[in-house]
C-alpha positions in Angstrom: 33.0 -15.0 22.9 33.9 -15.8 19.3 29.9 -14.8 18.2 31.0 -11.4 19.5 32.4 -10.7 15.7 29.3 -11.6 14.2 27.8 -8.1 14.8 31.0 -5.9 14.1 31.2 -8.2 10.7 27.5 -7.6 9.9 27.8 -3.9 10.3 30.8 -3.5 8.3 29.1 -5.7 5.5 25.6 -3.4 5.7 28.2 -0.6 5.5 29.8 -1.8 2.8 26.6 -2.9 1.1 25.4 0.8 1.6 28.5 2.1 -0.4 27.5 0.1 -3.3 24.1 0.7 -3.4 24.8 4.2 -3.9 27.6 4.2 -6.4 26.0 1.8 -8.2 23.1 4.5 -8.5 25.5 7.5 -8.7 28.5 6.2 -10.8 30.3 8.7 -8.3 31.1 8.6 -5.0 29.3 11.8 -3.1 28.8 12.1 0.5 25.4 10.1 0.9 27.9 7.2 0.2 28.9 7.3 3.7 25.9 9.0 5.1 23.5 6.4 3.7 25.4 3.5 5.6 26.0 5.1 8.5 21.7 5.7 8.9 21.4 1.9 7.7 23.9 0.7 10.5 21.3 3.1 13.1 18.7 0.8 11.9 20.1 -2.2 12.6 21.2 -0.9 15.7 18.0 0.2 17.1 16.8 -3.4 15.0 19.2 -4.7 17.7 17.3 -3.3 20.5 14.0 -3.5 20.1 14.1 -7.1 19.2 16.6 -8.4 21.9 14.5 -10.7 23.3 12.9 -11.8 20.2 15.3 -13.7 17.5 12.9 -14.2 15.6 11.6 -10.8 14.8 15.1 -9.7 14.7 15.9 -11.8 11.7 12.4 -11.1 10.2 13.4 -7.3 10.8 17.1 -7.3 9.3 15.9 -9.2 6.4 13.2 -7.0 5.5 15.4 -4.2 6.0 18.0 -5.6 3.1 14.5 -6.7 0.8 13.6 -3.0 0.9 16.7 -1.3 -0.1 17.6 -4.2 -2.6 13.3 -3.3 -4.0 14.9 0.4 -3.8 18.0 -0.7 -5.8 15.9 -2.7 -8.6 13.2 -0.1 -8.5 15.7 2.2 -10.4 16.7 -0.7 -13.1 12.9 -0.9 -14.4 12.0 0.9 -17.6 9.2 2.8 -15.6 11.7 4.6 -13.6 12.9 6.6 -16.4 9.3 7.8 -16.6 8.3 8.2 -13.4 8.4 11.6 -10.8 11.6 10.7 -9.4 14.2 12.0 -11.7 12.6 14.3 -13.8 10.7 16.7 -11.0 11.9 15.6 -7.6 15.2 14.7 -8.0 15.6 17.8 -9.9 14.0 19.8 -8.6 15.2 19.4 -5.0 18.6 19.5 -6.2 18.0 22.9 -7.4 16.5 24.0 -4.5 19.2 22.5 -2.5 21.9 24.3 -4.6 20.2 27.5 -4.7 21.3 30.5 -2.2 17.5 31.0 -1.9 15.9 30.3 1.5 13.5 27.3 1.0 10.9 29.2 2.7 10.9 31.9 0.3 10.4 29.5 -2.7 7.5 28.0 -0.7 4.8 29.0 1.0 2.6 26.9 3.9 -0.4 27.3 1.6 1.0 25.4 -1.4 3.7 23.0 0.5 1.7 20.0 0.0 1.8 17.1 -2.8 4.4 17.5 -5.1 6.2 20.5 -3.4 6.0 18.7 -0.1 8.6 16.5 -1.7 10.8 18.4 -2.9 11.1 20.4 0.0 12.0 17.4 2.2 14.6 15.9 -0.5 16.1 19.4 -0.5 16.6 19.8 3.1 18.4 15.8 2.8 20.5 17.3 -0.1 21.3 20.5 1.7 23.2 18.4 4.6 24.6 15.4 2.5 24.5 16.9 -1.0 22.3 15.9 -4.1 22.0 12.4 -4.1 19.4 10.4 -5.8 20.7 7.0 -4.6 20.7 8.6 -0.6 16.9 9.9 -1.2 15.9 6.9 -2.7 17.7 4.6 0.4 16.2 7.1 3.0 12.6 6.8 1.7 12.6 3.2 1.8 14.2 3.5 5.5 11.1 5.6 5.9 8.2 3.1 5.0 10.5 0.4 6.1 9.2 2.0 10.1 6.2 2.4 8.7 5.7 -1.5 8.0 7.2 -1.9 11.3 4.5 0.4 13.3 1.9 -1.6 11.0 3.3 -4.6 13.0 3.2 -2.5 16.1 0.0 -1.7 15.8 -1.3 -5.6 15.2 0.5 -6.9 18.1 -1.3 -4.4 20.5 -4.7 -4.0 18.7 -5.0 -8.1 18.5 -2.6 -9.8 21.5 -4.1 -12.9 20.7 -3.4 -13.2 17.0 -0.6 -14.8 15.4 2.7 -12.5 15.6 4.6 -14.4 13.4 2.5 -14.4 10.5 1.7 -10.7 10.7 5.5 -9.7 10.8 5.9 -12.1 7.7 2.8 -10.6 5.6 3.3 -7.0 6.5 7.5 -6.8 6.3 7.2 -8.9 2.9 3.9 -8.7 1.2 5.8 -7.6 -2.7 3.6 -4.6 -3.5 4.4 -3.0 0.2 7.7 -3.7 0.1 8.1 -2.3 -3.8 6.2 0.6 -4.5 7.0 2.4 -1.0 10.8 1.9 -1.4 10.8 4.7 -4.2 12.0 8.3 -3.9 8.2 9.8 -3.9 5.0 10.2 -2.0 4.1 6.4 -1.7 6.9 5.5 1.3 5.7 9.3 3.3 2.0 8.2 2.7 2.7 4.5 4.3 4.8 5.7 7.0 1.8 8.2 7.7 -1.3 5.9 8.0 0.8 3.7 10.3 0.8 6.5 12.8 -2.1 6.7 12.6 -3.4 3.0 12.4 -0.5 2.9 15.9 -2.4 5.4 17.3 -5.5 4.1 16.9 -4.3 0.7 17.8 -3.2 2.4 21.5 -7.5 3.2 22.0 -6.7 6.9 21.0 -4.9 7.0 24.9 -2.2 10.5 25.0 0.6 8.5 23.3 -1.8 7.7 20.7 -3.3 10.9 20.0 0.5 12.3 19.4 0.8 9.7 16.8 -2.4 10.1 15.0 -2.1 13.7 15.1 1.3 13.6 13.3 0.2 11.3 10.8 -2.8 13.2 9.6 -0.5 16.2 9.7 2.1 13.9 7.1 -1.4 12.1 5.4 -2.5 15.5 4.4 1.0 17.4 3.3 1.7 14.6 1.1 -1.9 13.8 -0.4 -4.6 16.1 1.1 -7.3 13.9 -0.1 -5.9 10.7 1.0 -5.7 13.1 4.6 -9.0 13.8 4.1 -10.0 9.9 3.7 -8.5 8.7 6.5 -9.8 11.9 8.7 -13.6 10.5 7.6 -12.4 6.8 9.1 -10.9 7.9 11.9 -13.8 10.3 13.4 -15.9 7.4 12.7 -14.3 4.8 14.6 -13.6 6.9 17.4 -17.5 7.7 17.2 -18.9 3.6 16.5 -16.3 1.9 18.2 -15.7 0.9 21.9 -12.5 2.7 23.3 -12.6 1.2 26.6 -9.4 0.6 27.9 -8.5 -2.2 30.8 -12.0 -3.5 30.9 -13.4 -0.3 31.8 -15.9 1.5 29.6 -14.3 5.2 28.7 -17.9 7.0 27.8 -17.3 10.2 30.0 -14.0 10.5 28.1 -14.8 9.7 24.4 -17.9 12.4 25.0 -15.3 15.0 26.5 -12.9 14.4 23.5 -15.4 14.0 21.2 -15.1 17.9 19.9 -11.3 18.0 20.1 -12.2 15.1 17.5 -14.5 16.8 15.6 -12.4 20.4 15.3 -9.3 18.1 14.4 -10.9 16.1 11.6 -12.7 19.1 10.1 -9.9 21.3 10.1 -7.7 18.6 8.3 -11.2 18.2 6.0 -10.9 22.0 5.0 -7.4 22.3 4.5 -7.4 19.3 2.2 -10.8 20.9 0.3 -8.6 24.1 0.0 -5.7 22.6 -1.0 -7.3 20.7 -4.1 -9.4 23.8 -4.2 -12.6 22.2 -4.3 -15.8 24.6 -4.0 -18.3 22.4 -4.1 -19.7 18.6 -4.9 -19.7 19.5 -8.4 -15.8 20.6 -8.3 -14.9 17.2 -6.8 -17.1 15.1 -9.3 -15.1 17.0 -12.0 -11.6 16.5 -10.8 -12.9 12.7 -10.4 -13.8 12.5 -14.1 -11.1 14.5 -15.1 -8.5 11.9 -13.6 -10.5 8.6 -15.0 -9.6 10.6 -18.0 -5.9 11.8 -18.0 -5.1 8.1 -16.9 -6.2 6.0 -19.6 -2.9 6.5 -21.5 -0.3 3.6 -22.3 -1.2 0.1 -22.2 -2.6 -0.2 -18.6 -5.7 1.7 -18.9 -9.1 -0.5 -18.0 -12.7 0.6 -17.6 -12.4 2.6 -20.7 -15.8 4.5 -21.8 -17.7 3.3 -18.9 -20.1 5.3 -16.4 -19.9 6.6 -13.2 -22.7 3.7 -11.8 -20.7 0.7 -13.7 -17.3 1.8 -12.1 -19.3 2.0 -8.6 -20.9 -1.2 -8.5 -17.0 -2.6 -9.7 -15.4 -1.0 -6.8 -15.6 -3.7 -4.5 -13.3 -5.7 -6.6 -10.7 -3.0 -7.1 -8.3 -4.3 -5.1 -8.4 -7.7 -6.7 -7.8 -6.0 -10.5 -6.2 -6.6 -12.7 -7.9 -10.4 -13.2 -5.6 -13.1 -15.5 -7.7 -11.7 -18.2 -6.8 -8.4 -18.1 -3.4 -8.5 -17.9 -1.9 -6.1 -20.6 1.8 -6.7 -20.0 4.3 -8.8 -18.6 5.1 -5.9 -16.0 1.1 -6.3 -14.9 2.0 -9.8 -14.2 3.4 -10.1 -11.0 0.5 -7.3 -9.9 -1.9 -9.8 -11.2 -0.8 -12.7 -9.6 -0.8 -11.3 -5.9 -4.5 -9.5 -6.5 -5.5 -13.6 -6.9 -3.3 -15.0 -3.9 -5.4 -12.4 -2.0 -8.8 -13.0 -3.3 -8.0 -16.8 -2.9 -7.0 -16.2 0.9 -10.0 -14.0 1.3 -12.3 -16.3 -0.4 -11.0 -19.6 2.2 -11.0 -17.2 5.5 -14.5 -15.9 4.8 -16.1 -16.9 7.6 -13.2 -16.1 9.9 -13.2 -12.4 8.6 -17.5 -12.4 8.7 -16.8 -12.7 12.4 -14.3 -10.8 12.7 -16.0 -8.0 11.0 -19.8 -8.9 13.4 -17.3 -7.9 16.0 -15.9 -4.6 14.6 -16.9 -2.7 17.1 -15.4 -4.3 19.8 -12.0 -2.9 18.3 -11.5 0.7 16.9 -8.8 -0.7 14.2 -11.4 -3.0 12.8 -13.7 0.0 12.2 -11.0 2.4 10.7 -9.7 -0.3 8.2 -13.3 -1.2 7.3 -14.2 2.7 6.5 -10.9 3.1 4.8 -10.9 0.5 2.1 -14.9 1.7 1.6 -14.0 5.0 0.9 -10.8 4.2 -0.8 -12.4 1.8 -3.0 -15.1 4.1 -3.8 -13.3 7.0 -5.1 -10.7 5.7 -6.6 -13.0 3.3 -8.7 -14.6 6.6 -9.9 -11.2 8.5 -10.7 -8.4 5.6 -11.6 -8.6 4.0 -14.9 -4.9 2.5 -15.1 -3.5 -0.5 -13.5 0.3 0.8 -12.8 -1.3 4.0 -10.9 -3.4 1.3 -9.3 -1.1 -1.0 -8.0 1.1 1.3 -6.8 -1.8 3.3 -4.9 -3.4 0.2 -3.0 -0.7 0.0 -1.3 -2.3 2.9 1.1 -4.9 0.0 2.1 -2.9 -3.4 1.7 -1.4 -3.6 5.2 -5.0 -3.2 6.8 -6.4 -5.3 4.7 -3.5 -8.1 5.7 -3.8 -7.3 9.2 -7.6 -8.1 9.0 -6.9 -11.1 7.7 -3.9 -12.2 9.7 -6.4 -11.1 12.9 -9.1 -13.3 12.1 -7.1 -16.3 13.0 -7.9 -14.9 16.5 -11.8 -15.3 15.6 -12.6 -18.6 14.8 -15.7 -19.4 12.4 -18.2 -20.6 15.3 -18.0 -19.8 18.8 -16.4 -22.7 20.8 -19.2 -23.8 23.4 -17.9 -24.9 27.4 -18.9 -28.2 28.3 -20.8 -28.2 31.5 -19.6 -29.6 34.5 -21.9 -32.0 36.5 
């Protein structure tokens, strides 16, 4: 009877906790001080639930929980917060919004409510019901992508039933660049919390449930970055067209050829509207914009493939996601960033033949396919149009959890196929 207290005393030390996260942001108490606890105290709550009959990814879950908000709480003590987004155009800008006797709908329209706008048309609906808080949007956004790790989870434990559970809910709720750069106020936690509807969906072989979920993430995956919609609209018509769906042992070819142009008309139209969004006419438009950005982002002290062509930055994109090496490190804040890109190539480089197989069996599993496509096209572009390690690292972060959950999943492949011994 006496462990009965334990959860009253937890919830009034998250609440508590929650109060001083957000005057210690605030410097005044406002209503998101009690609003912001009160959500937290739903998490753990529903933490509670989900995990009843599994301790251990009920600890794993209420400590990731208190690593992302305390990543949300330090994210606003770094120097680059005072130049980032976050206070300068969403904060303020939402608060505006929020405080204006305008209708939000009259100082937006559907055609331009994407990106930027998309943002600050969420964080002003928040403020409109708990008042202008950065502290509460900041919390709430890492609440967000704190689901979004835990649908990444989701999705492993279904897509791979034979793969090791405990590892994956240790890499993907803790892995430091997931758990940083999506607990910010900003696009980063909507974008995460998007491809793992999608990745769930996928993960579900695309059955009703499924579709609901990948629908509503490339709904969210497009209003926050139409091209990042656009990229994961490619991957997913693609592994619903090369990969085997069948569900239960049975092949599902009458059904993937009858929902094959639902497929279609739902990936092109989430194509289009992402082309008109970024208002790109043609090829030529979207080479510019590329070369335009590789521009505009060699600025500060982080910038890398400086001066170099279109074909050099191509045949380097495979090793994007391992950049910045030890040797071009331009700052201590590049460190940390540096350090993980080589604790991943190393634990590529030793499962190589696990993943080799792994990927000879892509097929077999639509996930496989999507992450494969993903990172491909991912890599691709965004060696041609990023030329600065900070927008880097925090970017990848759109393809680290599939890339862990390959890796984690290929403990379920060994390296050679284990042979029967024959019976006499």
């Amino acid at each position: 009877m006496k462990s009965t207290w334990i959860y009253p005393l937890a919830m009034a030390g998250f609440f508590g906790a929650g109060i001083l996260f957000c005057l210690s942001i605030e410097d005044q108490f406002r209503v998101s001080a009690i609003v912001v606890p009160s959500i937290i105290i739903i998490c753990i709550a529903l933490i509670t639930v989900i995990a009843r009959n599994n301790p251990f990814l009920f600890r794993v879950m209420i400590v990731a929980l208190v690593v992302k908000l305390l990543a949300a709480w330090i994210y606003t003590a770094l120097p680059a917060y005072e130049l980032s987004d976050i206070k300068g155009i969403y904060f303020d800008g939402a608060r505006q919004f929020s405080e204006s006797s305008v209708p939000l709908a009259e100082w937006f329209s559907l055609q331009s409510l994407w990106g930027t706008d998309f943002i600050i048309a969420i964080a002003a609906s928040l403020f409109s019901l708990m008042g202008p808080s950065l502290a509460g949007a900041m919390a709430l956004f890492s609440i967000a992508s704190f689901w979004g790790q835990f649908l990444f989870y989701c999705a492993f434990v279904r897509a791979f039933p034979n793969g090791n559970r405990r590892t994956a809910a240790l890499v993907l709720f803790f892995f430091p660049s997931v758990v940083f750069w999506t607990a910010a106020f900003g696009k980063d936690a909507l974008t995460l919390l998007a491809i793992s509807f999608i990745v769930y969906g996928i993960a579900r072989r695309f059955d009703a449930r499924g579709w609901t979920l990948i629908v509503t993430g490339l709904v969210l995956a497009s209003l926050v970055r139409p091209h990042i919609g656009a990229f994961l609209a490619v991957s997913l018509f693609m592994s619903f067209l090369v990969a085997d769906i069948s569900c239960g042992g049975r092949r599902m070819i009458g059904l993937k050829l009858l929902l094959f142009p639902v497929f279609l008309v739902i990936c092109l139209a989430v194509v289009i509207y992402s082309r008109d969004s970024l208002q790109f006419n043609s090829v030529d438009d979207a080479k510019a914009r590329a070369e335009s950005s590789y521009t505009n982002n060699q600025i500060g002290g982080s910038a890398f493939n400086e001066g170099e062509t279109v074909e050099i930055r191509l045949v380097q994109s495979p090793a994007l996601m391992f950049r910045p090496f030890p040797w071009e490190v331009p700052n201590l804040t590049a460190v940390p960033a540096s350090c993980e890109s080589v604790v991943l190539f190393l634990v590529i480089f030793f499962r190589r033949k696990y993943l080799f197989r792994l990927l000879r069996n892509a097929r077999s599993n639509p996930l496989v396919v999507f992450s494969i496509l993903f990172f491909l096209i991912f890599s691709v572009v965004f060696s041609i149009s990023s030329s600065n390690f900070g927008l880097l690292a925090r970017q990848r972060v759109m393809v680290l959890p599939l890339i862990l959950t390959l890796i984690v999943a290929s403990e379920s492949f060994p390296s050679r196929p284990t042979r029967k011994l024959a019976h006499a």
